[in-house]
Structures are given as C-alpha cells and as structure tokens.
KEBA-81673 format. One line per 4 residues: number of its first residue (from 1); their letters; for each residue x, z, y of C-alpha. Coordinates in Angstrom, 2 decimals, decimal comma, m for minus. Layout:
<recs>
NUM	A	X Z Y; ...;
</recs>
This chain:
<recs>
1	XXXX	0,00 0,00 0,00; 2,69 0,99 2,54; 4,44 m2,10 1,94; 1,32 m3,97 2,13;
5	XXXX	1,12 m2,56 5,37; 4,34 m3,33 6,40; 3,88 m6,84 5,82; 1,08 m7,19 7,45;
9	XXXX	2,44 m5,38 10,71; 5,66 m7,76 10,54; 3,70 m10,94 10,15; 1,43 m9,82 12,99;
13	XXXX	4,26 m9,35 15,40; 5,75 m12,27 14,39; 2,71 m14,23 15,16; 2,16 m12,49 18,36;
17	XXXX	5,66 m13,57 19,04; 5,09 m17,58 18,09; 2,17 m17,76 19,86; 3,26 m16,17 23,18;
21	XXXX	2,03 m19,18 25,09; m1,51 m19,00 23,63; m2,22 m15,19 23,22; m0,40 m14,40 26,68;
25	XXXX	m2,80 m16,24 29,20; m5,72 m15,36 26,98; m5,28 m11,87 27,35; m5,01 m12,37 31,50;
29	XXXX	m7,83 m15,02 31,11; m10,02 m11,74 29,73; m8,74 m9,18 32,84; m9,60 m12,33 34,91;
33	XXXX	m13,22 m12,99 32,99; m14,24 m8,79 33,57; m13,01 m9,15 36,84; m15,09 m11,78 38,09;
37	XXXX	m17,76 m11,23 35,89; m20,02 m9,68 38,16; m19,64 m12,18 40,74; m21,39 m14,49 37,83;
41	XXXX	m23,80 m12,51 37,31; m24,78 m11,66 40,79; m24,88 m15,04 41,53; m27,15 m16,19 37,95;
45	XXXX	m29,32 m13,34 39,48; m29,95 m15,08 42,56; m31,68 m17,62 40,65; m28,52 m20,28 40,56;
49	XXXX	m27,99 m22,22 37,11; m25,36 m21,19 35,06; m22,99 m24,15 35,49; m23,52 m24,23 39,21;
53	XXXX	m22,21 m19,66 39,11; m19,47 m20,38 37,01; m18,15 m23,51 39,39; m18,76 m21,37 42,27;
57	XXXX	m16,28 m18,51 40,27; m14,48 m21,12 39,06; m13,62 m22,14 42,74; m13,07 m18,88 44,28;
61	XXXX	m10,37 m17,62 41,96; m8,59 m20,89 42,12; m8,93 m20,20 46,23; m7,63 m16,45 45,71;
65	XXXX	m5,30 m18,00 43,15; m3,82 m20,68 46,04; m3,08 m17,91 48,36; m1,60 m15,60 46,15;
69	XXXX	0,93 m17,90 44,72; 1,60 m18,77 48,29; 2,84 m14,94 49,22; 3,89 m14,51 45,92;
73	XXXX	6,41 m17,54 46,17; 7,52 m17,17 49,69; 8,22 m14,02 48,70; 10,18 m14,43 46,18;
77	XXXX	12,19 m17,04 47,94; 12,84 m14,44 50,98; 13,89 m12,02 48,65; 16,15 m14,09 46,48;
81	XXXX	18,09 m15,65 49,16; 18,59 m12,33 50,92; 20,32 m10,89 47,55; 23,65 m11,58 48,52;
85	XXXX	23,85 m9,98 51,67; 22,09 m6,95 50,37; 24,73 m6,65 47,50; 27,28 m6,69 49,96;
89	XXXX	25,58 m3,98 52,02; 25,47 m2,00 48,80; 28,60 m2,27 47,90; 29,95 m0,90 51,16;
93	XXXX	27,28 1,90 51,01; 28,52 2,36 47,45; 32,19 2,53 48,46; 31,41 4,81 51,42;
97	XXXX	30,11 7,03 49,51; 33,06 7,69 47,10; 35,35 7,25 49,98; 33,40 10,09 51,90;
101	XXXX	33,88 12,27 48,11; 37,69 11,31 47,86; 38,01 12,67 51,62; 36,88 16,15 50,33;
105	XXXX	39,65 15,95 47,55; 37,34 15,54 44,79; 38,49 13,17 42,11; 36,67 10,38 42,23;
109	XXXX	38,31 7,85 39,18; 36,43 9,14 36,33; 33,18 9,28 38,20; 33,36 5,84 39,06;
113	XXXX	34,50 4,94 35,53; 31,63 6,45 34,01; 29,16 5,12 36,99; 30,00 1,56 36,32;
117	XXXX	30,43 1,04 32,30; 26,73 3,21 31,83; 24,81 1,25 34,85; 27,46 m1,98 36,05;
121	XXXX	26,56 m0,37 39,33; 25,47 m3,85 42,00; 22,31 m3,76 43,63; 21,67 m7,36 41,84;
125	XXXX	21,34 m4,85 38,82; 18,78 m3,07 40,40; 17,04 m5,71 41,15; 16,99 m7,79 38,27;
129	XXXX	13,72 m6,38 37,27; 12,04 m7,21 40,05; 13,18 m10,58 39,86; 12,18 m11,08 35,96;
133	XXXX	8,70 m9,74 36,85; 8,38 m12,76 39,76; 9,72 m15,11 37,21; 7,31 m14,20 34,72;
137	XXXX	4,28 m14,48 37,59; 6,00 m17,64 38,18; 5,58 m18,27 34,52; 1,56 m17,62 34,30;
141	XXXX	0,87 m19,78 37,57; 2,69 m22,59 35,12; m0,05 m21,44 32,86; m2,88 m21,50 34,99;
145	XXXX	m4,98 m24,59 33,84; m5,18 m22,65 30,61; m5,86 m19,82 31,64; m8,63 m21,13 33,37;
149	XXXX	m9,95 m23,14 30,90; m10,17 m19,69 28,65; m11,94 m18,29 31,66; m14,97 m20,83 31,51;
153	XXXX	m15,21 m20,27 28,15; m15,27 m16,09 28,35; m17,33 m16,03 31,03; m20,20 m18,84 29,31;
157	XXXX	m19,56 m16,57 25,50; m20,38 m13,21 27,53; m23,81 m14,67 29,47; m24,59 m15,42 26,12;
161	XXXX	m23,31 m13,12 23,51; m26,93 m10,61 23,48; m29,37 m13,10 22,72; m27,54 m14,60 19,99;
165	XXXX	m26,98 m11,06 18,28; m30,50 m10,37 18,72; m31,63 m14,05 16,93; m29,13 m13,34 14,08;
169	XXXX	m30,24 m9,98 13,37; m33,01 m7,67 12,63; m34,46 m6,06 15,91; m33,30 m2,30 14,68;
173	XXXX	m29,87 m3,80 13,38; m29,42 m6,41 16,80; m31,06 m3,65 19,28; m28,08 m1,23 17,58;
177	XXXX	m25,09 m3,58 18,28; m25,91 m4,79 21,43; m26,02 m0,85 22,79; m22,47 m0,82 21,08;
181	XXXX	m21,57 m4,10 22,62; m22,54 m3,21 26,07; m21,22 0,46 25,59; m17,87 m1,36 24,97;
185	XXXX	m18,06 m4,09 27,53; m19,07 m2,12 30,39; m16,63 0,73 29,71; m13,76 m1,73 29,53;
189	XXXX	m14,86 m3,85 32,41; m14,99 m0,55 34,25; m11,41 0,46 33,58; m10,30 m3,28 34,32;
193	XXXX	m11,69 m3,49 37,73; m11,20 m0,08 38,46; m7,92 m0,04 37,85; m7,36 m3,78 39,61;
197	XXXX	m8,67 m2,32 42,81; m6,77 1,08 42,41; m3,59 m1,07 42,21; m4,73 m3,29 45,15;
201	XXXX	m5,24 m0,74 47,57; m2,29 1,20 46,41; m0,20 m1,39 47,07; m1,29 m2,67 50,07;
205	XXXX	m1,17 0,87 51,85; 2,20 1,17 50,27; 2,79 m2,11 52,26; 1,53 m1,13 55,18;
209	XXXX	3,52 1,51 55,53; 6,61 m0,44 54,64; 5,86 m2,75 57,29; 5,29 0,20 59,76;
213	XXXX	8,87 1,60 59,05; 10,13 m1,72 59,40; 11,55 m2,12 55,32; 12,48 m5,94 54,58;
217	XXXX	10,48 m7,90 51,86; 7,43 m5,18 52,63; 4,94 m7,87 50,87; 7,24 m8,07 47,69;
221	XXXX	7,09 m3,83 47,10; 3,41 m4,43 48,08; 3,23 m6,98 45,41; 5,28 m5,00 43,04;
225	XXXX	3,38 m1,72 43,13; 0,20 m3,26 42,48; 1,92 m4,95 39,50; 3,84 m1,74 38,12;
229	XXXX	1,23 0,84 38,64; m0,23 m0,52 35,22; 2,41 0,83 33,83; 2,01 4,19 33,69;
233	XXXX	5,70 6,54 35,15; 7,88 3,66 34,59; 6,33 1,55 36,83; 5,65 3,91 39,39;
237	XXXX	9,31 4,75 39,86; 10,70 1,16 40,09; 7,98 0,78 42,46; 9,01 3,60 44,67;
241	XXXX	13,07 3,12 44,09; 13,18 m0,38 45,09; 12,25 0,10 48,53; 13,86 3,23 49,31;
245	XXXX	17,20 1,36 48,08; 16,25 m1,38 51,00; 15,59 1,33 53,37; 18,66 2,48 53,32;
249	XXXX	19,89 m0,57 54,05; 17,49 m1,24 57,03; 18,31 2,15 58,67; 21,66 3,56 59,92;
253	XXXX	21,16 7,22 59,15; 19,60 8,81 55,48; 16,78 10,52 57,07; 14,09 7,87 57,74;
257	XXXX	14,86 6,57 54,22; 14,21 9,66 52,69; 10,52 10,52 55,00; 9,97 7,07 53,17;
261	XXXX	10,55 7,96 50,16; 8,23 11,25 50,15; 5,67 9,42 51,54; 5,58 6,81 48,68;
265	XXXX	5,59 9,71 46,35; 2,69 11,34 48,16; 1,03 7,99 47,85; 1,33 7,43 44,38;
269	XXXX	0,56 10,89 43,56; m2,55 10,82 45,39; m3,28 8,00 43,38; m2,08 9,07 40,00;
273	XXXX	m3,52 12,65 39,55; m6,45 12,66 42,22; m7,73 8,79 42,17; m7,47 7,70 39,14;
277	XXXX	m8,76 10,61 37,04; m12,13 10,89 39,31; m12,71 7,15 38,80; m11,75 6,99 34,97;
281	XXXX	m12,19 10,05 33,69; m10,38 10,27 29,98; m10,33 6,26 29,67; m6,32 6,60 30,74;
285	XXXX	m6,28 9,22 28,81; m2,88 8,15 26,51; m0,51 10,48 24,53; 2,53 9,96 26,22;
289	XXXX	4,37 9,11 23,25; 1,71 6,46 22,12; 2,34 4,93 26,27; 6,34 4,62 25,15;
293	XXXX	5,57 2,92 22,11; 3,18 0,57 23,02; 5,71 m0,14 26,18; 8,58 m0,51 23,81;
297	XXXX	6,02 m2,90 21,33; 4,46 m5,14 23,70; 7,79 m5,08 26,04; 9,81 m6,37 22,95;
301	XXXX	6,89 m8,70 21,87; 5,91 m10,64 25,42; 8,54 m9,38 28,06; 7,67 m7,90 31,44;
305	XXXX	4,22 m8,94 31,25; 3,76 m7,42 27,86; 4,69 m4,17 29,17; 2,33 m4,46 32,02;
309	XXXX	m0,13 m6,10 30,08; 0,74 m2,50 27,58; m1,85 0,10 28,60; m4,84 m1,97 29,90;
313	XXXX	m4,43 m3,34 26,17; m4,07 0,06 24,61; m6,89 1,59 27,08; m9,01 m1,42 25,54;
317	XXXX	m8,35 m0,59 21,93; m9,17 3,09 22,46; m12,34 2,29 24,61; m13,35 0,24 21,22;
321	XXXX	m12,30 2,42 18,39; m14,03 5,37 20,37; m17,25 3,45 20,05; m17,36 3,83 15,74;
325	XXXX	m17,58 6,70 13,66; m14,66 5,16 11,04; m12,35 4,93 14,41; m13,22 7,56 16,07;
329	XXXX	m10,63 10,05 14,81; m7,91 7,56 15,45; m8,93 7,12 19,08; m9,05 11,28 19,37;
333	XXXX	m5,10 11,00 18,01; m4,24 8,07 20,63; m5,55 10,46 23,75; m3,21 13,76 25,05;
337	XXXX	m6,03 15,80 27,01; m8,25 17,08 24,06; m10,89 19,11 26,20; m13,76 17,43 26,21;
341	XXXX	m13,29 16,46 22,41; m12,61 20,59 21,91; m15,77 21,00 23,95; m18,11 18,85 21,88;
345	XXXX	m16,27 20,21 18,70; m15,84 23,66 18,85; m15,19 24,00 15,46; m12,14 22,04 15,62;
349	XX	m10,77 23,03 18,75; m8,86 25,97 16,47;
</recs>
C-alpha cells in the first residue's frame, strides 16, 4: 500500500511538472473565474444574455489586464536598468560599514568571509527574487490567450453547473449536492476575493507611503506586496526588506529608513492579525508546518508562482475536504487554531 502510494504521489508530481504550461494558467484562469464571477452574474441578473455578460467580462479583464501589464512592464524595465547603480551604492554602503567596524579595531576578515560564502553578499542577490517573480508575471501575460480561453469556459460550466446536477439526480440526492456545491463555491470564492482585495489595498497603501517618503520603484514594492502577501511570513518579509534596502539608498542618514521600515511592519501587521482574521475567520487557518511544505512542494513543482499560487491552493483543498464527513478529520489536521473544532467537540478537546 505505501508503495502504492508512493507511486502514485511521484507520478502525480511528475505530471504536475510536464504539464506546467496547461495546469499553471488553469489554476489562475479559476482565481480569475471567482473573481469576476459576480460581475457575471450581476450583469445575467440585469436581464442581459449570457454570451452578451461574459463578452462584457471578457472585455473588462482584458482592459484591467492592458493596464496592468503596462505598470507591470515599465516597471520592471525601471527597475532592471537601475540595478547597476544600486549595486554599486550597496557595495559602498557594504564596505562602509566594515570599514566603520575595522576603525573600532574589531576584526573584520572572518566576518566578511563568512558573510560572503553563506549569502554572496550583492544587492543583485537580493534582488533576484524580485526579478524571477516579474519574469514569471512576464511569463503568464505570454499565457494569456489561454488563460482566457479557460476563463470563458469556467465562467459558462459555473452558470450552469446546478441545473444539470438537479436533471441528473433525484431531487433529495441533487437538492443535497448542490447545498455542498454552493457551500464549497461560495466559501472559496470568498477567500479568493477576499484575499485579492486584502492584497490590493495592502499594497497600494504600502505604495503610497513609499511614494510619500520618496523610495524609488514605489509601484514595483506596491506590486510586489500584493503579490507576496499570498504567501504567508515569507512573503511578507521580502515584501518589507526590499524597500527598506532602497531606502537606504534614497536617504543619507539610517533614521528615515528605519521610521519606514516600522511603518511597513505596522502595515502588514494590521493586515495579518487584525484584517485578515475578521474577514476569513479559520479559512487561513494553516498549520505552519503544512504552509512550509506546501511552499517547498508547489515552489519545487511550478517556481515562484507555485509558491504564491501555495496557500490559496491549500486554503481551497481544506475549504473542500471540510465540506465531507470522510475528509473532515484530515482538514481538522491541516488547520493550527483548534478552538472552534474543541468547542463543537468537547469530548475531544482532551
């Protein structure tokens, strides 16, 4: 059995691997489909034929589509061609900085030794994640007929999904899985467009701010912490180290960097343990150690974007396996907080 198992788990990664460029812009082609599904349906509700909603959806998020690519690649190109010089700035800062330590006669040599063979110390290091993450949205706009073409389909197969269940089946049997179907759709639509927005705001007050210190490439760490903020602690910190590494650069003294830097952290804090659990509740409830994995699984598997893609995936699959008795359990063992569970089981809870 266990190496039945094993089999099956190292054929299904290796298919997830092959078929990257099928798999990868359907699963954004569903976060697209729950986000603009109630657009559709607002509009159906106003009395419009189906075909005539979904070209209307169809047109807007090609329009919001158009102008994000355009800050997204302008971006980029800012931020690329302004690499150099910001290398060079950090490698004077870095020098400075072990000058200023030699100066107080403390031995510097092994420091630096260690320094550069554990991190190869250049700010194009730091960087290079950022970079890879632009590539890959770079990579999914190459993708976007596709992905669009999965869209039209999702959106048409959810319109239509309830009336087909209850032709198929019995009205008990069809009246019992279209409460589960909805129960699933509507919780995991409301995690992806909650947590869409969250990230959007987050990132553009994040931005605004960065513009109102006067930080370089403000639109890119605007970009970025909208992007990282689905991933859960990892994210958040590249999100917040990034920019305090080109504040430094922008500023001549440490102290403006560093009221920055606390304000991004109050930001994302806010966000993180006051936002987020009112709007979600336990939905992003993950064991910590199940959020590593699945960022070490789907990192390995599709990149970047795999490790973004990581927890709304994982949030998905727990939102589902919550929803059946046979599943439940597992979905009790992927969450951390077990109150409410402890609450509705008191029997258990010792």
């Amino acid at each position: 059995m266990f190496v039945g198992a094993a089999i099956l788990t190292c054929l299904g990664v290796f298919v997830l691997i092959e078929l990257q460029s099928i798999l990868l812009p359907f699963f954004i082609a569903i976060i697209i489909s729950f986000l603009f599904l109630p657009v559709f349906e607002w509009l159906k509700s106003k009395k419009l034929p189906s075909w005539l909603a979904l070209t209307i959806v169809m047109i807007l998020i090609l329009l919001l589509a158009n102008v994000s690519s355009l800050f997204i690649f302008t971006s980029i190109s800012a931020f690329e061609s302004a690499l150099p010089e910001y290398q060079q700035k950090f490698d004077a800062l870095y020098n400075s900085i072990f000058a200023s330590l030699a100066s107080m006669g403390i031995d510097v040599d092994g420091l630096k030794t260690t320094i550069s063979s554990s991190s190869s110390m250049s700010f194009g290091n730091l960087t290079s994640i950022a970079t890879s993450l632009f590539s890959s949205i770079a990579g999914i706009f190459g993708d976007f007929v596709l992905i669009m073409i999965y869209v039209v389909f999702l959106l048409s197969e959810f319109s239509s999904i309830n009336r087909r269940i209850l032709v198929a089946f019995s009205a008990d049997k069809a009246r019992k899985i279209v409460d589960t179907f909805n129960d699933i759709f509507n919780d995991v639509r409301r995690y992806l467009v909650g947590k869409t927005i969250i990230n959007l705001i987050e990132g553009f007050v994040i931005g605004v701010i960065l513009w109102a210190f006067g930080v370089d490439f403000y639109v890119v760490w605007g970009i970025l912490v909208f992007l990282m903020n689905y991933i859960p602690n990892i994210g958040s910190f590249i999100a917040t180290v990034l920019p305090f590494i080109t504040a430094l650069f922008n500023y001549d003294n440490i102290i403006m960097p560093i009221i920055i830097l606390v304000i991004m952290i109050a930001v994302a804090n806010i966000f993180g343990n006051f936002v987020e659990p009112k709007v979600f509740g336990d939905t992003l409830d993950l064991s910590p150690i199940l959020i590593l994995v699945a960022l070490i699984f789907w990192g390995y598997v599709w990149g970047i974007m795999g490790m973004i893609l990581s927890i709304p995936i994982m949030s998905m699959i727990k939102i589902i396996m919550m929803k059946f008795d046979a599943t439940r359990p597992a979905a009790i063992l992927m969450s951390y907080n077990l109150t409410r569970f402890n609450k509705k089981n008191p029997a258990e809870s010792g």
